[in-house]
C-alpha positions as CSV (number, residue, x, y, z in Angstrom):
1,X,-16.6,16.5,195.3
2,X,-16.7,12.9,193.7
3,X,-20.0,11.6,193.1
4,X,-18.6,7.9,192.6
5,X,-19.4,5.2,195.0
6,X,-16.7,4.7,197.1
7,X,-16.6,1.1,197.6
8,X,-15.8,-1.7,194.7
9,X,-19.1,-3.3,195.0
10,X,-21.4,0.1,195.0
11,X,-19.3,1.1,192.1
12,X,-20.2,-2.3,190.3
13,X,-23.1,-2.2,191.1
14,X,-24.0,1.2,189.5
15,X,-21.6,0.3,186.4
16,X,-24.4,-2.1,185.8
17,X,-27.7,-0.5,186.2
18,X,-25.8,2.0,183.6
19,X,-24.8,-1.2,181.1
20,X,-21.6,-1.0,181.2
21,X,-19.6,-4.5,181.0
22,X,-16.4,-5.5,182.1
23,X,-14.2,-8.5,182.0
24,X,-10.8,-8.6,183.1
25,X,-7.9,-9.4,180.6
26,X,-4.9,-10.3,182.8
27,X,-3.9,-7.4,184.6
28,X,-6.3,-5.0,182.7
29,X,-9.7,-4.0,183.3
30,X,-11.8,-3.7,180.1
31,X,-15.0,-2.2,179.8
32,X,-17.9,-2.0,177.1
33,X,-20.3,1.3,177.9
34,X,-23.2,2.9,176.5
35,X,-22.7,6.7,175.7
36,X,-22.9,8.4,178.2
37,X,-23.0,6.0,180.8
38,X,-19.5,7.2,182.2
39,X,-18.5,10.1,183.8
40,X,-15.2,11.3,184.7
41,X,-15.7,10.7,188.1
42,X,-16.4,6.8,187.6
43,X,-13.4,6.2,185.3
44,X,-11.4,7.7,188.0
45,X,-13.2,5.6,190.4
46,X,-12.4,2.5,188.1
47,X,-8.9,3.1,188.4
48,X,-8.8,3.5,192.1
49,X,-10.5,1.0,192.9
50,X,-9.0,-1.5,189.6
51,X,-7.7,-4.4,192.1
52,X,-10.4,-4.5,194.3
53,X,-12.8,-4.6,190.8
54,X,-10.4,-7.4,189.1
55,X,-10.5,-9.4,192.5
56,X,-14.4,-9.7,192.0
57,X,-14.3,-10.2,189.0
58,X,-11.9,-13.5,189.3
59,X,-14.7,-14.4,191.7
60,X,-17.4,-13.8,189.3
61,X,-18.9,-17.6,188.5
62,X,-20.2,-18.3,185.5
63,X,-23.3,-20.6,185.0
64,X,-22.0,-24.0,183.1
65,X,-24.4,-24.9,180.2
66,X,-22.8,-28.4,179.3
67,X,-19.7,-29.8,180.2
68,X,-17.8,-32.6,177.8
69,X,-14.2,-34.1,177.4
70,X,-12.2,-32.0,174.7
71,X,-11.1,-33.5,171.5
72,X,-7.8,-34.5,171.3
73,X,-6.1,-32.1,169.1
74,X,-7.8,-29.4,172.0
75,X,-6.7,-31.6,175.1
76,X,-3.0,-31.3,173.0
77,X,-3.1,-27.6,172.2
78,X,-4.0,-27.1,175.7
79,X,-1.1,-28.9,177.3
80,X,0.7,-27.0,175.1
81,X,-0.4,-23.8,175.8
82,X,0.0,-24.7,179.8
83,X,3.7,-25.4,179.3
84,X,4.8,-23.3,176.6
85,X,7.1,-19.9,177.4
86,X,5.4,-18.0,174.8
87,X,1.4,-19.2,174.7
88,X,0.6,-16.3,172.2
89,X,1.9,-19.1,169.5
90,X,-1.8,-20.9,169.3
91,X,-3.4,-17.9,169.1
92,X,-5.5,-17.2,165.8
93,X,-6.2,-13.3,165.0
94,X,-7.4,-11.5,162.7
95,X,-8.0,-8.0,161.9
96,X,-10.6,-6.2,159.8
97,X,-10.3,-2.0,158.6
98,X,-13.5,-1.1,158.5
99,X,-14.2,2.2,156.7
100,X,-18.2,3.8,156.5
101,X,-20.6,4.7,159.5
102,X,-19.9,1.9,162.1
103,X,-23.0,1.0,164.4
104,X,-21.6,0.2,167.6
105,X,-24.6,-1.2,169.2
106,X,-24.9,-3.1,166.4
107,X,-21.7,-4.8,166.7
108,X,-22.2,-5.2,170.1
109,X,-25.3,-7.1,169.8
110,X,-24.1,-8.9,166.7
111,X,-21.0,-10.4,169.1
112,X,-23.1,-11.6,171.4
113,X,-25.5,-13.3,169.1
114,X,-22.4,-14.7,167.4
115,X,-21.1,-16.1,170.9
116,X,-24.4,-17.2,171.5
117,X,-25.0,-19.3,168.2
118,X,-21.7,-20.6,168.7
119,X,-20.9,-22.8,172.2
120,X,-17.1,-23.0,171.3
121,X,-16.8,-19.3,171.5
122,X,-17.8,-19.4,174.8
123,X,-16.1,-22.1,176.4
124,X,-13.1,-22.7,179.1
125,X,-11.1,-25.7,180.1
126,X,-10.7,-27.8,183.3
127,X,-8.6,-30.9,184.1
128,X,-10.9,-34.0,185.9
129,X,-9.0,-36.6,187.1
130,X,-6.3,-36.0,184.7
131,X,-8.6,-35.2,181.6
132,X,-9.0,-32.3,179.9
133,X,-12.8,-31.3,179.4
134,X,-14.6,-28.4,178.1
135,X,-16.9,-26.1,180.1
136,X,-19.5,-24.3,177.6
137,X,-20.1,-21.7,179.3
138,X,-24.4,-20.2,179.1
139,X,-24.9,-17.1,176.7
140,X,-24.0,-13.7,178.3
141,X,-23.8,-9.8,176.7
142,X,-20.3,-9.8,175.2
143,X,-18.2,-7.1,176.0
144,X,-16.9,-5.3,173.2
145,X,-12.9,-3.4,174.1
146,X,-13.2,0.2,172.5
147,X,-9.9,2.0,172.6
148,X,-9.0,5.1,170.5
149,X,-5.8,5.5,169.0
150,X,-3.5,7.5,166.6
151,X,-2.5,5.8,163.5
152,X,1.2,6.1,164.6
153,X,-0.5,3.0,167.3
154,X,-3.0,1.0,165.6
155,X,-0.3,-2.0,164.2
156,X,1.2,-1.8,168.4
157,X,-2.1,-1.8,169.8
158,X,-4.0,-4.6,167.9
159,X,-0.6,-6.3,168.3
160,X,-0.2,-6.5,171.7
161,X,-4.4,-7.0,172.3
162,X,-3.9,-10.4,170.7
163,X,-0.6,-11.5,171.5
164,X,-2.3,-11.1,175.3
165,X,-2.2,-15.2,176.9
166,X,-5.5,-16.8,177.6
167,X,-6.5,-17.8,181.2
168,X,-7.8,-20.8,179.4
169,X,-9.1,-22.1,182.9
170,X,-11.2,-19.3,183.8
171,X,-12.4,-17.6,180.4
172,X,-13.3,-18.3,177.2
173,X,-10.4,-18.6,174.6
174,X,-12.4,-15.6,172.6
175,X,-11.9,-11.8,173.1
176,X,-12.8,-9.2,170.3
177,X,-11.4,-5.5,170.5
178,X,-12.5,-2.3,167.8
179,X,-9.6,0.5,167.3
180,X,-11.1,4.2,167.0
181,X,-8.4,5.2,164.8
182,X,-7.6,9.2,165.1
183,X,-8.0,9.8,161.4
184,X,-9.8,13.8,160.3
185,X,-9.1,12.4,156.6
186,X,-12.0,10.0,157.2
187,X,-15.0,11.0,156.6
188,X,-17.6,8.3,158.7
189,X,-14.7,7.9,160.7
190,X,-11.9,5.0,161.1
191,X,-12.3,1.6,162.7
192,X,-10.3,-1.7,163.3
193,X,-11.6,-4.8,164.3
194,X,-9.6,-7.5,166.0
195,X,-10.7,-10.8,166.9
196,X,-8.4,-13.2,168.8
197,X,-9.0,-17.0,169.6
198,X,-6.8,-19.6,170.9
199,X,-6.4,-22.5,168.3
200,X,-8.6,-25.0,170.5
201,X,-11.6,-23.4,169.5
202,X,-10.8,-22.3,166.1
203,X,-9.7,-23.0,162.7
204,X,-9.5,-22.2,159.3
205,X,-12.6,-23.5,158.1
206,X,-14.0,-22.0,160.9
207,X,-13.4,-18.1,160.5
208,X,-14.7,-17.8,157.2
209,X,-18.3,-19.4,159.3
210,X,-17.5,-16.7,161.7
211,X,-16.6,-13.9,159.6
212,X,-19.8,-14.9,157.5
213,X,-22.0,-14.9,160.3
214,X,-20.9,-11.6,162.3
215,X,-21.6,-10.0,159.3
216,X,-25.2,-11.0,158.6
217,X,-26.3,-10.9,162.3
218,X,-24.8,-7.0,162.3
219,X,-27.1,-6.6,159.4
220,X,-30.2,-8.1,162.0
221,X,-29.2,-5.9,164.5
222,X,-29.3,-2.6,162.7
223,X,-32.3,-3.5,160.8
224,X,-34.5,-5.6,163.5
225,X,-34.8,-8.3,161.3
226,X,-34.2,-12.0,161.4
227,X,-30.6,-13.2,160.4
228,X,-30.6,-15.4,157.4
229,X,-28.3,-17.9,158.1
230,X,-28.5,-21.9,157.7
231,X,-29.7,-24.0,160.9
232,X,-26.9,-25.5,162.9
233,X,-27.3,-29.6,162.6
234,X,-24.8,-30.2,165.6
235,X,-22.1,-28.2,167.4
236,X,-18.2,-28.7,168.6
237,X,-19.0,-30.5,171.3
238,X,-21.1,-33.0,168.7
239,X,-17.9,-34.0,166.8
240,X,-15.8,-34.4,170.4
241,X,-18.2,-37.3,170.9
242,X,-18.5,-38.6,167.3
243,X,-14.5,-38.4,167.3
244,X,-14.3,-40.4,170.6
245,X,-16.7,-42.9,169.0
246,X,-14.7,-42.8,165.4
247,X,-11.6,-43.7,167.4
248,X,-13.2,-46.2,169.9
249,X,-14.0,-49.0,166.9
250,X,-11.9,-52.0,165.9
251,X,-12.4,-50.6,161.8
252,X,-10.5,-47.0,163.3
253,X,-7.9,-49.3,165.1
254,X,-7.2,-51.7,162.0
255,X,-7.0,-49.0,159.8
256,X,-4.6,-47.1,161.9
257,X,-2.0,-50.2,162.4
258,X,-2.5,-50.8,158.7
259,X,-1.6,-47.6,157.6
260,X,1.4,-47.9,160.2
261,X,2.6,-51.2,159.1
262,X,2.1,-49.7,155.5
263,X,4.7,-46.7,156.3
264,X,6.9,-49.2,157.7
265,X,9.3,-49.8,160.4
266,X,12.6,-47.4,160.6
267,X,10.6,-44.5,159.8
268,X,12.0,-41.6,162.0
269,X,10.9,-38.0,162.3
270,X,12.8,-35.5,160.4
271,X,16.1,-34.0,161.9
272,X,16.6,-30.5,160.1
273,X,20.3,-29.3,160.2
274,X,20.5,-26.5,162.8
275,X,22.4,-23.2,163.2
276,X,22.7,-23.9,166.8
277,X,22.1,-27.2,168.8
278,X,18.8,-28.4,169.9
279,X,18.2,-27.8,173.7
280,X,17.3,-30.4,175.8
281,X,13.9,-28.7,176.3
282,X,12.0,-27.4,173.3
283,X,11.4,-23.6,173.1
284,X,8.9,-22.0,171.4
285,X,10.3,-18.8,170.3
286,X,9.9,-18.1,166.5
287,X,9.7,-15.6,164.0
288,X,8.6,-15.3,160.0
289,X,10.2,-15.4,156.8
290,X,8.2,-14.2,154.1
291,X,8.6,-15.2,150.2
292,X,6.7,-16.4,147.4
293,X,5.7,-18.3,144.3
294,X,4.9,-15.9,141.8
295,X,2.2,-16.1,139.5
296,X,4.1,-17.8,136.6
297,X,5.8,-20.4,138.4
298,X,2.7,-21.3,140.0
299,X,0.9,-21.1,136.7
300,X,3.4,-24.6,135.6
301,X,2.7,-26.1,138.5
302,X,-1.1,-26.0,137.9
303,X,-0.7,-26.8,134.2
304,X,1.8,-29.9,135.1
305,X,-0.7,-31.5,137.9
306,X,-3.3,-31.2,135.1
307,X,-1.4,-33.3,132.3
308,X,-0.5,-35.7,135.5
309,X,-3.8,-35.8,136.9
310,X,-2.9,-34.5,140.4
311,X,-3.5,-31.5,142.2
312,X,-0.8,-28.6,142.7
313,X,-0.3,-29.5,146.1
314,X,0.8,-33.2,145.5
315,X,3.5,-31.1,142.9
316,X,4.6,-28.6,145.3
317,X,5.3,-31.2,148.6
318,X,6.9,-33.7,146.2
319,X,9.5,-30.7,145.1
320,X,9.7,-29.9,148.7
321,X,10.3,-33.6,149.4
322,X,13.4,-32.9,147.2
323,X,14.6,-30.1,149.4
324,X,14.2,-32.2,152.3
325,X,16.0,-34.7,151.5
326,X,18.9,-32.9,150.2
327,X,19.0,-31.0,153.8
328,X,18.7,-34.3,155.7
329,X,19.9,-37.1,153.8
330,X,17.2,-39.6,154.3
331,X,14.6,-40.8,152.2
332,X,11.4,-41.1,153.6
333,X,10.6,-38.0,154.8
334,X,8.0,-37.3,157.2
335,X,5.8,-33.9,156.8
336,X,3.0,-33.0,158.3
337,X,0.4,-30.9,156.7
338,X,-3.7,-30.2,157.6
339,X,-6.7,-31.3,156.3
340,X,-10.4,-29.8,156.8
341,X,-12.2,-33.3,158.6
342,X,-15.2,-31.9,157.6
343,X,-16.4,-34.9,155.6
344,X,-19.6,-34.9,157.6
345,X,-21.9,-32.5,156.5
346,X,-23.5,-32.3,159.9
347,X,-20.4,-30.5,160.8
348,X,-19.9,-28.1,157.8
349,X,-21.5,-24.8,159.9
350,X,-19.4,-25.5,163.6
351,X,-17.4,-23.2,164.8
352,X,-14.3,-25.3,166.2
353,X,-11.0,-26.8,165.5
354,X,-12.0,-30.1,163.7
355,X,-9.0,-29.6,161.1
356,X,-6.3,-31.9,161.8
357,X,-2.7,-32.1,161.2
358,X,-1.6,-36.0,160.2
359,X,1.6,-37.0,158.8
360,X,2.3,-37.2,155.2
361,X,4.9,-40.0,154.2
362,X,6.3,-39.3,150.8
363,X,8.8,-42.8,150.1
364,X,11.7,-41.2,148.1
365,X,14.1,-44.3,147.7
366,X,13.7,-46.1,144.3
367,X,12.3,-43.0,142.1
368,X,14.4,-41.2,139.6
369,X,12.3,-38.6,138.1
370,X,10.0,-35.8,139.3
371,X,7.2,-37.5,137.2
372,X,8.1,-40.8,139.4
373,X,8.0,-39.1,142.8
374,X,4.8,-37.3,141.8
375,X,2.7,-40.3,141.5
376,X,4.2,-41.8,144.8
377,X,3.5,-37.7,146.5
378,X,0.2,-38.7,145.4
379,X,-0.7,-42.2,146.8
380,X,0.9,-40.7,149.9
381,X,-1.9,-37.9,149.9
382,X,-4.4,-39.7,149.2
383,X,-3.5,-41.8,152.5
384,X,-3.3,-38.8,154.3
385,X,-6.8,-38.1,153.3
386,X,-8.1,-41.2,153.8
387,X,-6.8,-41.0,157.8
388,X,-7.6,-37.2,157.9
389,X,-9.8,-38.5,160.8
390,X,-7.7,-40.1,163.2
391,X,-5.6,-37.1,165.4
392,X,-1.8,-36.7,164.8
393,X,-1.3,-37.8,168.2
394,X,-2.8,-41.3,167.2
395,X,-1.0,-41.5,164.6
396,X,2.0,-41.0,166.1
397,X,1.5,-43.5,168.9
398,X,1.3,-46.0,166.0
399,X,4.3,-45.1,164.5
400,X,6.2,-45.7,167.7
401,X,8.1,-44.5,170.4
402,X,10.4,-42.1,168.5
403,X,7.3,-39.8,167.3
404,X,5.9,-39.7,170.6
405,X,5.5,-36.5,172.9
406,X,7.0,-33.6,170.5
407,X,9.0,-34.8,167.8
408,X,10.4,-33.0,165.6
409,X,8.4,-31.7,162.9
410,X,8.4,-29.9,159.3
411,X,4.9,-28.8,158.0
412,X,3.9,-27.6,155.1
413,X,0.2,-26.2,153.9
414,X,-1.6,-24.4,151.2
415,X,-4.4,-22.5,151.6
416,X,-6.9,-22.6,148.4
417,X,-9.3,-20.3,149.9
418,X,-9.1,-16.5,149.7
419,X,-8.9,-14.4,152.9
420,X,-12.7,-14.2,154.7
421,X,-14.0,-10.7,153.8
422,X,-16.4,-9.0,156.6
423,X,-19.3,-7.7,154.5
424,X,-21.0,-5.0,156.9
425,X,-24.2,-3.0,155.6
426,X,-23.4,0.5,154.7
427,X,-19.2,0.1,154.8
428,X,-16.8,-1.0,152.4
429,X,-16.1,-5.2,152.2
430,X,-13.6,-5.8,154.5
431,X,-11.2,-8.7,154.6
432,X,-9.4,-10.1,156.9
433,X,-6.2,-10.0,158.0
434,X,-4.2,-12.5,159.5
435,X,-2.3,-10.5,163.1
436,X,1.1,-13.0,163.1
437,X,1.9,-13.6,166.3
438,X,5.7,-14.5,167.2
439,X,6.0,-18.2,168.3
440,X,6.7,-21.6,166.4
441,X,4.3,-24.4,167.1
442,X,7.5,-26.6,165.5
443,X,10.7,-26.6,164.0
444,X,9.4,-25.5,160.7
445,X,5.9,-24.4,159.3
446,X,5.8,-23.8,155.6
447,X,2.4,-21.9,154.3
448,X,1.7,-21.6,151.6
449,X,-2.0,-18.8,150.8
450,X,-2.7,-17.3,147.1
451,X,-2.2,-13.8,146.2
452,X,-4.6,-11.4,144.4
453,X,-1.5,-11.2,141.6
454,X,-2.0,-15.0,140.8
455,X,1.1,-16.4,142.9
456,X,1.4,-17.8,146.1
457,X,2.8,-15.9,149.5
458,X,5.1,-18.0,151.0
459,X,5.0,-17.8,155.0
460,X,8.3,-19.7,157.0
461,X,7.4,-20.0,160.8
462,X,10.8,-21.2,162.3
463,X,12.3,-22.0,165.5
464,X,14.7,-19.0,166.9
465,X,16.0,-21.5,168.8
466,X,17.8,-23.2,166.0
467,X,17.6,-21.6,163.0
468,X,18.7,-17.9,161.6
469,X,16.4,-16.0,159.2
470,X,19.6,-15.8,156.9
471,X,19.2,-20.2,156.6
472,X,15.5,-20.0,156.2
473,X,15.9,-17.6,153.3
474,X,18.3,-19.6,151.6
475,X,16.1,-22.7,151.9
476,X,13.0,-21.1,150.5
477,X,15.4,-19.7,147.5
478,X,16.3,-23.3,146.5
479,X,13.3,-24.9,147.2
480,X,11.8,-22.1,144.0
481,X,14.6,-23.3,141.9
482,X,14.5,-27.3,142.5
483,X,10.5,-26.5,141.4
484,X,11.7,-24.7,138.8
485,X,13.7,-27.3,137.2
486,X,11.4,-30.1,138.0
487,X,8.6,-28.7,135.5
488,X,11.1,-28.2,132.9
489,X,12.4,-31.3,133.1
490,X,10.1,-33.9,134.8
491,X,11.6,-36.8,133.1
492,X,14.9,-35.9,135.6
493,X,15.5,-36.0,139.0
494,X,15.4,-32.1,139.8
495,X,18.5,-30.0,140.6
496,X,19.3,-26.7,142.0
497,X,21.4,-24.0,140.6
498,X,23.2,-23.7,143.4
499,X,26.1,-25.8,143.8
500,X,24.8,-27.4,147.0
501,X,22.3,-27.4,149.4
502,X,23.4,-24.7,152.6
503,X,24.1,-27.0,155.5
504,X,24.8,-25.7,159.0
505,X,25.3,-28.9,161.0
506,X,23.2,-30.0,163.6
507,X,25.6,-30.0,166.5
């Protein structure tokens, strides 16, 4: 005969007294247990009673520490997320093999003091009168998701953990996960960590703080000692404020109708040609192509931008520029790329999406060599820095009417930091790994990371909706050879070997 309450609320009620934690994750019922703590009788309790548990845990309230409006690249990425068919798309993950004698209290603990230290990994959304604000929620034990697995389901598992929508109303955009991975050739055993984090709380500058700090406050928890890390000066919800101040002076609003007026009027947002019409309403469906820039190419490019006194970046979007406007005909050409914001040293240790993604407006009529258009990619990049403040969405507003709401949009980024590696005491360094998530947050995101071999990965997010793999290909193939020929013959303007530039027409 059962031992196991027979009731939701007994059963919770004993769940806790035994530490166990759960948390809902859609439709699923997670838990977090000490060993021991549960018997066959209470899992099969658990899954009896699973919608009577889930429906108290909806009602669960969570104490509100601070509430505060949300920035504006969150309030965006939130809208967003609300109306997109595939919400997975602003999801960051990442995914860690970690290999040695794991602690599991001590990752436990060193979760929670991670959420702790950092308010924007504990924080939800709500709408006031038609504003998007931030609910921090107060410090609770973080549960920890510990499935086992064979290897034949580790990449499907960790997959489908973060490709899992937020309730970004009701819980905090942050969920962790460690993989038991059913391996005899290991000896201390096999582990997977996954984190997963929608993109209003994160970005790149901001997991390498994370992965940095997990891994020093694992190393307090297994040893009782203090964690050595640096003293936060201020927190997310610190630069939401300082950015509504930034944006609320008349210096922030002449600067941003200069730099408008300074672009100049005409300017429209690039039109890609398509392999299939553009719907009437945007889709965010996508998929990858992968390529690269191997080591020796990238090895001219460095040595070029030193003799011009730029950086490779400025080289590789003014070659891109190239491509662009061989695909569209036009030349200005709009991209859009990202920058840290982090020019505040107050805000160099916070844990939130600060990096924004303004437009870059490289001015291709009147040059007539690569060296020419260099220089101009350069004065463009140095006004994109100099407005790396002020939000894309402001921005656009200035440029008018025709880059408001969604427009259409090309980005392209480099990376010039390696992968964050998860240094745990007593297992091997562990780095991280980025889980790519189908989903294309526009028609076109270029990105560009550096590879251990001296090159550069080359990472195509595209829109299903409009393009084929095969034309994505075929762009990144030319867009290596107009390089190519650029840095062997600056003092040209650069040319492909192919004959011409593939065009399917945008119908």
């Amino acid at each position: 005969m059962s031992s196991a309450p027979a009731d939701a609320d007994s059963l919770l009620r004993l769940l806790r007294d035994r530490g166990v934690i759960l948390s809902a994750r859609g439709t699923a019922l997670d838990f977090d247990a000490p060993a021991g703590a549960l018997t066959d009788d209470l899992i099969d309790a658990m899954r009896r009673l699973k919608p009577d548990i889930l429906a108290r845990l909806a009602g669960d309230t969570d104490e509100v520490e601070r509430t505060a409006p949300a920035s504006v690249a969150q309030a965006r990425q939130f809208h967003l997320t609300m109306a997109s068919d595939t919400p997975e798309t602003l999801t960051v993950a990442m995914r860690f093999a970690l290999h040695g004698p794991l602690d599991h209290p001590a990752l436990r603990q060193a979760l929670t003091d991670l959420v702790a230290r950092h308010p924007a990994l504990r924080t939800r959304y709500a709408v006031h009168d038609g504003e998007v604000v931030q609910q921090v929620l107060a410090p609770r034990p973080q549960p920890l998701t510990v499935v086992d697995v064979t290897p034949d389901r580790l990449d499907a598992t960790i997959q489908d953990f973060c490709a899992a929508p937020f309730a970004l109303e009701t819980e905090p955009a942050y969920r962790a996960l460690l993989v038991r991975v059913d391996d005899p050739a290991a000896a201390h055993g096999r582990h997977e960590l996954a984190l997963a984090m929608h993109h209003g709380i994160i970005d790149g500058w901001s997991t390498e703080i994370l992965v940095r700090d997990l891994g020093e406050l694992y190393r307090a928890a297994l040893t009782g000692q203090p964690a050595d890390l640096p003293p936060l000066a201020a927190d997310f919800i610190d630069f939401c404020r300082w950015e509504r101040d930034f944006l609320a002076t008349e210096r922030t609003r002449d600067m941003v109708r200069t730099w408008a007026d300074r672009v100049g009027p005409g300017t429209e947002p690039i039109r890609l040609p398509t392999d299939r019409p553009r719907p009437a309403t945007r889709s965010s469906a996508g998929a990858y192509v992968t390529d690269s820039i191997p080591a020796d190419l990238l090895d001219a490019v460095t040595r070029y931008a030193v003799r011009r006194n730029v950086t490779p970046f400025v080289v590789l979007t003014a070659a891109f520029a190239v491509l662009l406007q061989e695909l569209t005909d036009r030349s200005t050409i709009p991209l859009t790329s990202s920058v840290a914001n982090r020019t505040d040293p107050r805000f160099a240790n916070v844990v939130g999406v600060l990096t924004q993604a303004p437009w870059l407006v490289v001015e291709l009529r009147g040059t007539r060599t690569f060296d020419e258009l260099v220089d101009r990619t350069a004065a463009a990049t140095w006004q994109m820095l100099a407005m790396q403040s002020v939000p894309a969405q402001v921005q656009s507003a200035a440029l008018g009417d025709q880059f408001t709401g969604n427009p259409p949009r090309v980005y392209l980024t480099m990376l010039d930091m390696a992968d964050p590696v998860l240094r745990l005491p007593g297992l091997a360094p562990a780095p991280a790994r980025d889980v790519l998530l189908t989903g294309a947050r526009a028609d076109q995101v270029w990105q560009l990371r550096p590879l251990d071999d001296g090159g550069l990965s080359l990472i195509i997010e595209y829109a299903t909706a409009l393009f084929d793999a095969g034309t994505v290909a075929r762009w990144a193939a030319r867009y290596r050879s107009l390089l190519r020929h650029a840095l062997t013959e600056p003092g040209t303007w650069p040319r492909s070997e192919q004959a011409g530039p593939p065009r399917p027409s945008d119908r």
